[in-house]
C-alpha positions as CSV (number, residue, x, y, z in Angstrom):
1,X,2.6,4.6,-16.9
2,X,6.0,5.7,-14.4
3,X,8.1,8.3,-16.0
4,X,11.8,9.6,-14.4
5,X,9.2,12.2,-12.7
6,X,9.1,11.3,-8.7
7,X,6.0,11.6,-6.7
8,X,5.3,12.5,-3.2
9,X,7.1,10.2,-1.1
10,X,5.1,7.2,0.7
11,X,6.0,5.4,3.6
12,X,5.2,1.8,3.8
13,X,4.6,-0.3,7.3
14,X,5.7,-3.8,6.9
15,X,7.4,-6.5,9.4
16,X,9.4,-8.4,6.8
17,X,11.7,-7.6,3.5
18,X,12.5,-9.7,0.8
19,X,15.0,-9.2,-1.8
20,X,15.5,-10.2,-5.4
21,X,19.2,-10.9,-5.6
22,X,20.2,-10.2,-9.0
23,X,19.6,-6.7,-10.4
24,X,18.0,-5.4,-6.5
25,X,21.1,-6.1,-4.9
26,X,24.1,-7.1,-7.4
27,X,24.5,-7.1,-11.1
28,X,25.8,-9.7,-12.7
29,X,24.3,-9.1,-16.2
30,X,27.7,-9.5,-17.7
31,X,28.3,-13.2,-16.7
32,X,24.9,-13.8,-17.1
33,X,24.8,-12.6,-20.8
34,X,27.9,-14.0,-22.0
35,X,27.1,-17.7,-20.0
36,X,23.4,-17.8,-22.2
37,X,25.2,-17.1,-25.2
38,X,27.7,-19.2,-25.1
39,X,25.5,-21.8,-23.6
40,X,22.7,-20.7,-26.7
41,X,25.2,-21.3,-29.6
42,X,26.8,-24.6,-28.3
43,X,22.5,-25.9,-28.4
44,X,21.9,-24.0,-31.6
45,X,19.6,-21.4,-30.2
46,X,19.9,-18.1,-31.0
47,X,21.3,-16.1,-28.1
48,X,18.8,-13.3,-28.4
49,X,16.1,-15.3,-28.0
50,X,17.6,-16.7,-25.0
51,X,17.8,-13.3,-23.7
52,X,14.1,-12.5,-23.9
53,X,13.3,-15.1,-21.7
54,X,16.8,-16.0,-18.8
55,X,16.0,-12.7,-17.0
56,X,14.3,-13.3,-13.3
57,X,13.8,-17.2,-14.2
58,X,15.4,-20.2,-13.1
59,X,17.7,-21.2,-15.3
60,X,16.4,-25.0,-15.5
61,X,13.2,-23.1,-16.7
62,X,15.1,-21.1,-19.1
63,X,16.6,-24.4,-20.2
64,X,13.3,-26.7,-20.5
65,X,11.6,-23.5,-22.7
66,X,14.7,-23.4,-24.8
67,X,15.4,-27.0,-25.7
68,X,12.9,-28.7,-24.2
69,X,14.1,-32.1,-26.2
70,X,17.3,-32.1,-24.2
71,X,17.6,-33.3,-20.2
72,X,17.3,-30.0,-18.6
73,X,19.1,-30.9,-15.2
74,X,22.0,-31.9,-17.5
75,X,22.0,-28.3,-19.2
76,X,21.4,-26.7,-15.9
77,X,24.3,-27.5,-14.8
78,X,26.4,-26.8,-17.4
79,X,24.8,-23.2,-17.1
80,X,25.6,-22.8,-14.1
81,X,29.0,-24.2,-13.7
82,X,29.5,-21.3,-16.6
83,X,28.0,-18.5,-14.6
84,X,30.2,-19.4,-11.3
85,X,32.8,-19.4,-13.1
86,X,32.5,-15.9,-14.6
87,X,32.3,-13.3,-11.6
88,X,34.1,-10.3,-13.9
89,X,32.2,-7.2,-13.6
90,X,30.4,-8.8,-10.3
91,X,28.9,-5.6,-8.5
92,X,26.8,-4.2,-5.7
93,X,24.1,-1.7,-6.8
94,X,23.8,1.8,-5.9
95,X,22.0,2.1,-1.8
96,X,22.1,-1.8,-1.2
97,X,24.9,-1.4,1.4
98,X,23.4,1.4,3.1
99,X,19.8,-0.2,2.9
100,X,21.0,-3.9,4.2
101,X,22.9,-1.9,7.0
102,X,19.7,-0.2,8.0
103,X,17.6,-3.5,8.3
104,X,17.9,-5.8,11.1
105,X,19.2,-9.5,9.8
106,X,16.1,-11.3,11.4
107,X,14.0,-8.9,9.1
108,X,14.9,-9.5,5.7
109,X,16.4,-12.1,3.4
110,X,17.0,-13.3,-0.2
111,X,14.7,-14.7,-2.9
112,X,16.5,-15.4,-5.8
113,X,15.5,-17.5,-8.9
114,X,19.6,-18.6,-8.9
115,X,20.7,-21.7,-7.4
116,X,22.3,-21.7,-3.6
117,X,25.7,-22.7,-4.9
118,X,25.5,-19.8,-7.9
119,X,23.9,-16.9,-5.5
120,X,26.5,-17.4,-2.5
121,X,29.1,-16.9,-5.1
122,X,27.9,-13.6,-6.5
123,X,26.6,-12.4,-3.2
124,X,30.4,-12.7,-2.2
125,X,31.7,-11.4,-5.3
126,X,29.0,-8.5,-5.1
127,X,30.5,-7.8,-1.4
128,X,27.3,-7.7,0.4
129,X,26.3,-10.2,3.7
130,X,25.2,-13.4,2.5
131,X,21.7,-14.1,4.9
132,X,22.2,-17.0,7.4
133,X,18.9,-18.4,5.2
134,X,17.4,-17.6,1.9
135,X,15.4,-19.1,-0.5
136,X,17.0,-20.4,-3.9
137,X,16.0,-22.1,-7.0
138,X,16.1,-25.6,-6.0
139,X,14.1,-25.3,-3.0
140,X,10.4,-23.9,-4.4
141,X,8.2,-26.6,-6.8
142,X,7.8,-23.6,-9.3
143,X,9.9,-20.7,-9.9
144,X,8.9,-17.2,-10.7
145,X,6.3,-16.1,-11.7
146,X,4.7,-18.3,-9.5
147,X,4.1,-17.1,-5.7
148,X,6.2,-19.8,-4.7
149,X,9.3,-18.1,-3.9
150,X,7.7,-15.5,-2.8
151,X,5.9,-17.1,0.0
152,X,8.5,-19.3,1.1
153,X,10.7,-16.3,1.8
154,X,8.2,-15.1,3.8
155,X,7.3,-18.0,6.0
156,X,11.0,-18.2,6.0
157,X,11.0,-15.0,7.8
158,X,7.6,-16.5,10.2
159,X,5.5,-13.3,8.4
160,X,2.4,-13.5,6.2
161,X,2.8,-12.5,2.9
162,X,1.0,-9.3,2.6
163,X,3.3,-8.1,5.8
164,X,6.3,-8.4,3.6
165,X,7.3,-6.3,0.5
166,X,9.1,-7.8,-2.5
167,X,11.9,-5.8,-4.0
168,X,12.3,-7.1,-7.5
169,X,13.9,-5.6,-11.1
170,X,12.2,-8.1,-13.2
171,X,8.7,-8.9,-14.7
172,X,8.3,-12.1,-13.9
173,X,9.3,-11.5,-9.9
174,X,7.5,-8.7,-9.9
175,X,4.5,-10.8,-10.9
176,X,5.5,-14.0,-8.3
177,X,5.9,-11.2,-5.7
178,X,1.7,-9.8,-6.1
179,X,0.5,-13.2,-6.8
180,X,2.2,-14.0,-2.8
181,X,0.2,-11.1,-2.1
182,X,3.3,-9.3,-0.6
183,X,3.6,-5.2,-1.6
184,X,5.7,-5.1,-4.4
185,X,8.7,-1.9,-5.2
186,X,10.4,-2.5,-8.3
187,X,13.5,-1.1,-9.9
188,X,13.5,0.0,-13.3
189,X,17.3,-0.8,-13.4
190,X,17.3,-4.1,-16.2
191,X,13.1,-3.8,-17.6
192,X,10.9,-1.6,-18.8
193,X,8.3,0.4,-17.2
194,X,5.8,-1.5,-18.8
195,X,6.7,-4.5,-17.9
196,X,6.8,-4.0,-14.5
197,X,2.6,-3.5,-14.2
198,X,2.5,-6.1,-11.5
199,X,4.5,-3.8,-9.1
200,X,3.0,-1.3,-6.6
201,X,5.2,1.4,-7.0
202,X,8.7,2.2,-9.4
203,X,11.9,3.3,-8.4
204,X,15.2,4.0,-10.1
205,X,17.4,2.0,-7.7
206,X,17.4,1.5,-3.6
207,X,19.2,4.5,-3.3
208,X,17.1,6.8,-1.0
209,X,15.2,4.1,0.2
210,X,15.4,4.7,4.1
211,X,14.4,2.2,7.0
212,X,12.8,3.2,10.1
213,X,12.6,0.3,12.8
214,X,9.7,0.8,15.0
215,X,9.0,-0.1,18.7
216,X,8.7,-3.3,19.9
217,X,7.4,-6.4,17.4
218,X,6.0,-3.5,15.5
219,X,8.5,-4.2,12.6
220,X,9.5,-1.5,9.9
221,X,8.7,1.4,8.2
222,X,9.6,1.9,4.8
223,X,10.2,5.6,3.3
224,X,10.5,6.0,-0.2
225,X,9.7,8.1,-3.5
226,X,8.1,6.5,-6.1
227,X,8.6,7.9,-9.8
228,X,5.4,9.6,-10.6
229,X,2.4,7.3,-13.0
């Protein structure tokens, strides 16, 4: 088990990156909260229960697990049109603007479990580049935990899998991420340590998290500092 300990740092050679979006890069936990509990009580469900489950999902998953009696594309949109139109409290996280300035745009893209329409809209609110391409919700079969996502971003990027690592916050990417066999680093930002098992390494945020770009089609060269098992 991680603690707030760090270990020796470890350096990690890779030719591709792939970004969560929400809780990696931006947090909208705010909009995301209040949108699944107002959602939750206009279906009769309660809004904690919703909670255990929205986090690092789609949200049409979210919605056929919750009421699966009801026609989930339906719901899914009315979701969503409730989480565009909340942006308040919108915000980029600690190191992403430093770390995305370090990577070269060819290298690295977006694998989020939001829709297009909902992830350009935080990614602007957040105030961070929105990649020319990345993968969202309605273009993988299954969502996370499945490797889906994770290995369309990478053949997205033209990489195998295990030349890619996954930076994720939540169990059930952390899990799509090892199951696409890329390297996974996860944040302990919105989950606990112990859910995050699937992960190869733990660290508070993405802050520190430095890029060397080597020589040629070599790619890149991760440095970073784990927190200590």
């Amino acid at each position: 088990m991680a603690s707030s300990i760090s270990s020796s740092p470890v350096h990690i050679r890779c030719k591709g990156v792939l970004f969560d979006m929400d809780g990696i890069l931006i947090s909208s936990l705010g909009s995301v909260e209040r949108s699944w509990t107002k959602w939750s009580e206009m279906r009769g469900i309660d809004p904690a229960a919703a909670m255990a489950i929205v986090h690092g999902c789609r949200s049409i998953d979210s919605v056929r697990l919750l009421r699966p009696d009801l026609d989930a594309e339906v719901e899914n949109q009315i979701v969503e049109d409730m989480e565009i139109e909340d942006t308040e409290g919108v915000r980029v996280l600690s190191g992403v603007r430093a770390l995305l300035r370090a990577l070269p745009a060819p290298l690295w893209t977006v694998v989020t479990s939001a829709t297009e329409r909902l992830a350009r809209v935080r990614m602007a609110a957040g105030g961070i580049p929105v990649p020319e391409r990345f993968i969202s919700a309605e273009q993988v079969a299954n969502g996370k935990p499945h490797p889906d996502p994770y290995l369309a971003g990478a053949a997205l990027l033209g990489f195998d899998p295990a030349d890619c690592v996954v930076f994720e916050d939540a169990a059930s990417g952390s899990e799509a991420g090892r199951a696409a066999g890329c390297t996974v680093v996860a944040t302990t930002f919105s989950h606990s340590v112990e859910s995050l098992a699937a992960a190869d390494y733990l660290i508070e945020d993405v802050t520190g998290v430095e890029v060397e770009v080597l020589p040629g089609d070599s790619g890149l060269l991760l440095k970073l500092t784990p927190l200590a098992g």
